[in-house]
C-alpha positions in Angstrom: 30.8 5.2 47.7 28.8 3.1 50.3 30.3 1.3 52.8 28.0 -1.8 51.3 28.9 -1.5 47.8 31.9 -4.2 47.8 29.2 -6.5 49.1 26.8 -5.9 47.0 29.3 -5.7 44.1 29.9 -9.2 45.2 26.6 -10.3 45.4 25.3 -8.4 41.8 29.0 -10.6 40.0 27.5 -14.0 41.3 24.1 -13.2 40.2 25.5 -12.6 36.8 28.4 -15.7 37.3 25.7 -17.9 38.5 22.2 -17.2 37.4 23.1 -15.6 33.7 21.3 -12.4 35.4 20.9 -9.8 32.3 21.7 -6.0 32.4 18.7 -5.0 32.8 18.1 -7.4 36.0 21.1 -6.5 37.5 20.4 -2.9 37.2 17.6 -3.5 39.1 19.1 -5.0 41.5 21.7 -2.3 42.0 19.2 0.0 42.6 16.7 -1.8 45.2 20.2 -2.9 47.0 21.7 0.6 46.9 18.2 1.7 48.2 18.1 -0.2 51.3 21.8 0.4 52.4 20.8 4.0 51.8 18.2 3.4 54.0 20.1 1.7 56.6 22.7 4.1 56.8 20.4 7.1 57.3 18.6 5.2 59.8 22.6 4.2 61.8 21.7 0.4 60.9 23.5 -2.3 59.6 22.6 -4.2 56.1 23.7 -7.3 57.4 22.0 -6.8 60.5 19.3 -4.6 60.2 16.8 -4.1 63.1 13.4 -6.1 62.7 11.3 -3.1 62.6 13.5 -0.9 59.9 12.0 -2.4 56.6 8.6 -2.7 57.8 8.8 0.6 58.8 10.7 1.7 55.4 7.8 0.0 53.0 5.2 2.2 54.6 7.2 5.2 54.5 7.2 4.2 50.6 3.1 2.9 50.5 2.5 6.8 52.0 4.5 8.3 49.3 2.8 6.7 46.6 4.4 3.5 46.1 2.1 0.9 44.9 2.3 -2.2 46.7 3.6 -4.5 44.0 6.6 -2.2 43.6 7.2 -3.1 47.8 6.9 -7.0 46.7 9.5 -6.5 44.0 11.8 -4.5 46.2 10.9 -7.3 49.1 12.0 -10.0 46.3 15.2 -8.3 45.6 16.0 -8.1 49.2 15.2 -11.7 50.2 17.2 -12.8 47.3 20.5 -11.1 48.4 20.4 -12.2 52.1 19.5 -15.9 50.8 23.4 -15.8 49.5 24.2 -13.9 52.2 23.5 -16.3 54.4 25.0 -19.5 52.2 27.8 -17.3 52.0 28.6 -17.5 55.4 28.4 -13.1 55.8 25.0 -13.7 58.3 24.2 -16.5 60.7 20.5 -15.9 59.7 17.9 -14.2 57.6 16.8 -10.9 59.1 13.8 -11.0 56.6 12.4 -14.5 57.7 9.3 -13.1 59.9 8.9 -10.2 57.0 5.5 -10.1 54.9 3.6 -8.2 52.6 -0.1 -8.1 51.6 -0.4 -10.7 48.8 -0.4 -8.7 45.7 -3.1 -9.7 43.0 -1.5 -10.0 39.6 -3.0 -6.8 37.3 -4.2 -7.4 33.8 -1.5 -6.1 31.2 -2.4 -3.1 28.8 -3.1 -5.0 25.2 -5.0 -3.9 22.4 -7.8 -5.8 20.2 -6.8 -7.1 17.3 -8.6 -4.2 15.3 -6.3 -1.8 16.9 -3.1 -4.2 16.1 -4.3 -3.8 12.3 -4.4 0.1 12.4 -1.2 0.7 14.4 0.9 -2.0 12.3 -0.7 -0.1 9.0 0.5 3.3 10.6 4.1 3.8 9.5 4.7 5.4 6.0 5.9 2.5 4.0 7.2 4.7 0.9 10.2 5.5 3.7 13.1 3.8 4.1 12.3 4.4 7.8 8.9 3.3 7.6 9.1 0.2 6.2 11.7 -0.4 8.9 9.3 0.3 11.7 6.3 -1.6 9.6 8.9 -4.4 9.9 9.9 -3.9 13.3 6.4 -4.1 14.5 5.4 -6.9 12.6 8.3 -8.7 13.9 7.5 -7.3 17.8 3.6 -8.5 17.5 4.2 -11.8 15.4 6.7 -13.2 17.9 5.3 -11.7 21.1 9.3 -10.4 21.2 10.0 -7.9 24.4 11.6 -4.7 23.0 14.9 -5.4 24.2 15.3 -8.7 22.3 13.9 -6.9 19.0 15.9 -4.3 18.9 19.4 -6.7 20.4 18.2 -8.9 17.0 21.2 -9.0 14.3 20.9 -10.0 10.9 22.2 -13.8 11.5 19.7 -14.5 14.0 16.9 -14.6 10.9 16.5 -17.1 9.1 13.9 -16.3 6.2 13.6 -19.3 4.2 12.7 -21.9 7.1 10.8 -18.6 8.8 12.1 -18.6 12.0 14.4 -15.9 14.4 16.6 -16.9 16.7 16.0 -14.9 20.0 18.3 -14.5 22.6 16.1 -13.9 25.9 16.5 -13.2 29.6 19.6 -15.0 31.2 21.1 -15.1 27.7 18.7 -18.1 26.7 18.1 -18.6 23.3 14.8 -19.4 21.7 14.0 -20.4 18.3 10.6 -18.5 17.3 8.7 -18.6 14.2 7.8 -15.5 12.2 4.6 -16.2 9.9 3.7 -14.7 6.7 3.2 -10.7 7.4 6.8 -10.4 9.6 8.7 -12.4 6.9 7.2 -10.4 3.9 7.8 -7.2 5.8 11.5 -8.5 6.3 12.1 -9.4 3.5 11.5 -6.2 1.7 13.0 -4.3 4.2 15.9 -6.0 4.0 16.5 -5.7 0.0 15.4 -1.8 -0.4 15.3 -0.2 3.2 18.2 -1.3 5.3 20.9 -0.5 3.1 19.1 3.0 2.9 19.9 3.6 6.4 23.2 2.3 7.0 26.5 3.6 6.4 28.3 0.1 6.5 25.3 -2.5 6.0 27.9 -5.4 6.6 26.9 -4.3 10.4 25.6 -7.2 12.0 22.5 -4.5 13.9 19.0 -6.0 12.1 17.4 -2.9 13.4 19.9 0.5 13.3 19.9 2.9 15.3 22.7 5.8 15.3 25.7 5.0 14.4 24.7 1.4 12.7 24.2 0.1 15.8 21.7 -1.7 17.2 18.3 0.8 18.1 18.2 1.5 21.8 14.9 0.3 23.5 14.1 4.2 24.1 14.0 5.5 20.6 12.4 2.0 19.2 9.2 3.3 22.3 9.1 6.5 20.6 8.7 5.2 17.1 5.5 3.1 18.9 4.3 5.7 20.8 4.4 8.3 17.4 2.6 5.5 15.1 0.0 4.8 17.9 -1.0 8.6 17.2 -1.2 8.4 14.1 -3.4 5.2 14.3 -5.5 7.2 17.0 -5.1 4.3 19.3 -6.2 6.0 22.8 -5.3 2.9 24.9 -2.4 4.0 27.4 0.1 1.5 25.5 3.4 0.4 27.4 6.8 -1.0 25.6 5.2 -5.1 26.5 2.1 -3.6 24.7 2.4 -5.6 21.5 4.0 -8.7 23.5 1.1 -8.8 25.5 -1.4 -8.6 22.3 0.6 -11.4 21.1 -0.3 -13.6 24.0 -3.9 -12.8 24.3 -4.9 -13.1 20.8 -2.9 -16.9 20.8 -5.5 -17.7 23.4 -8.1 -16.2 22.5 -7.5 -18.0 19.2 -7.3 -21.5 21.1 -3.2 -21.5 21.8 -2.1 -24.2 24.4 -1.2 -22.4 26.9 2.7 -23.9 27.7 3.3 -22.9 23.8 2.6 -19.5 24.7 5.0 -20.0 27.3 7.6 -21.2 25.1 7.3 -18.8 22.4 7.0 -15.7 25.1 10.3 -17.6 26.7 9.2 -17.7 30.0 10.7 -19.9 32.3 7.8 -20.7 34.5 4.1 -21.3 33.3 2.8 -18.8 36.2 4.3 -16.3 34.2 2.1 -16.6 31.2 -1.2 -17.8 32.8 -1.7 -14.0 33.3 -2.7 -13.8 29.8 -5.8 -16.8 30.8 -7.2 -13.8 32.8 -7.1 -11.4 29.9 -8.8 -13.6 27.6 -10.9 -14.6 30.4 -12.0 -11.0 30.7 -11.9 -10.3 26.8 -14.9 -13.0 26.6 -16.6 -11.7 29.5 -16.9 -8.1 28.4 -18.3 -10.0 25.1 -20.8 -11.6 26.2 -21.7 -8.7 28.3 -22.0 -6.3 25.3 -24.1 -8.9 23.0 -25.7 -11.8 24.6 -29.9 -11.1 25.4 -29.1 -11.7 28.9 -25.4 -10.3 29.2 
């Protein structure tokens, strides 16, 4: 054990306590924080009073070894966010990161597919299966909600409600979100529900939507494998990533003529910056159009 893990076992509870910080966030968290007091401890410094020129000196040791430099600005994020309640917690007199800065880091355009590909990989699973009409329905439900892959697969069988067409989604910091379904996910649903889900339970009065082993809810891991298997089959030859359907979700709203703060509430993000990304996918969708087919493109 580190000499810094009470601390930051302290810190990680009131990010949880006060923020409603997720697993998932908190995990990551652990790990940039255990990372640095690693760091510090190699180097015979102090986390609560580390030298000026040890994290400089740290995120280029990390840019030469292949670390991208968004990865530094998360890591730098983490970092400031912890000696922030450091310092209202009265551990430091002052922030050791104040004069600390980073290239600004230019937002990349997320993986998505067009809306031809979305057809052929939501077609790909063999729906005279049990199995595949779970995964037709899982995708249906992933790409006509914009869901991440972690609220999908956390759904249970209360949060849908068929007949007004809507899911009840239980996002980051354990905020819920009412989100409709449309036609395709609540057909889908609906007939996985009467002939496949029983199929595949051993006690289908578990409350898991989506089983996985056991009758409990499908882990994020084997739910990406099912996507990755039925993006080969649809001989999709995009590199795809778990937000890949999410982010198809988004861009065909816009592209569509979606406000964009809907998106934002639908996606259940919590600050519009968030979702504006998706404005320079379409942006570039409609460029690349007009490129290909316009006399003067």
């Amino acid at each position: 054990m580190s000499r810094d893990t009470p601390l930051l076992e302290t810190f990680l509870d009131a990010l949880w306590l006060e923020q409603g910080a997720s697993d998932h966030t908190l995990a990551a968290y652990r790990r940039d924080l255990e990372a640095w007091s690693a760091q510090l401890e190699a180097a015979g410094d102090s986390l609560l009073a580390p030298q000026p020129e040890t994290l400089p000196a740290w995120f280029e040791e990390r840019r030469a070894a292949g670390y991208r430099l968004a990865s530094n600005a998360r890591l730098l994020s983490s970092l400031r966010r912890f000696y922030r309640w450091a310092l209202i917690e009265g551990h430091i007199a002052s922030d050791p990161l104040t004069e600390v800065r980073l290239p600004r880091v230019r937002p990349g355009l997320p993986n998505t597919l067009d809306e031809a590909e979305v057809e052929r990989l939501l077609a790909a699973p063999d729906v005279a299966t049990d199995l595949g009409v779970r995964d037709r329905a899982m995708l249906e439900v992933l790409y006509g909600c914009g869901l991440r892959v972690s609220e999908l697969v956390g759904l249970t069988t209360d949060a849908v409600n068929l007949r007004q067409g809507v899911v009840r989604v239980r996002g980051k910091g354990d905020k819920d979100r009412l989100v409709p379904l449309g036609e395709e996910a609540v057909h889908w649903l609906t007939r996985y529900l009467r002939t496949a889900r029983g199929g595949l339970m051993r006690d289908p009065a578990r409350p898991a939507l989506f089983p996985g082993r056991g009758d409990a809810c499908m882990t994020r891991q084997a739910f990406w494998h099912r996507i990755k298997a039925h993006a080969r089959a649809a001989d999709i030859q995009r590199p795809l990533s778990p937000h890949t359907l999410r982010h198809a979700f988004a861009t065909h709203l816009l592209n569509h003529g979606a406000n964009l703060r809907v998106v934002q509430l639908l996606l259940g993000h919590s600050d519009l910056s968030t979702t504006q990304i998706y404005t320079h996918v379409a942006q570039a969708r409609l460029e690349a159009l007009h490129s290909a087919h316009h006399p003067r493109g």
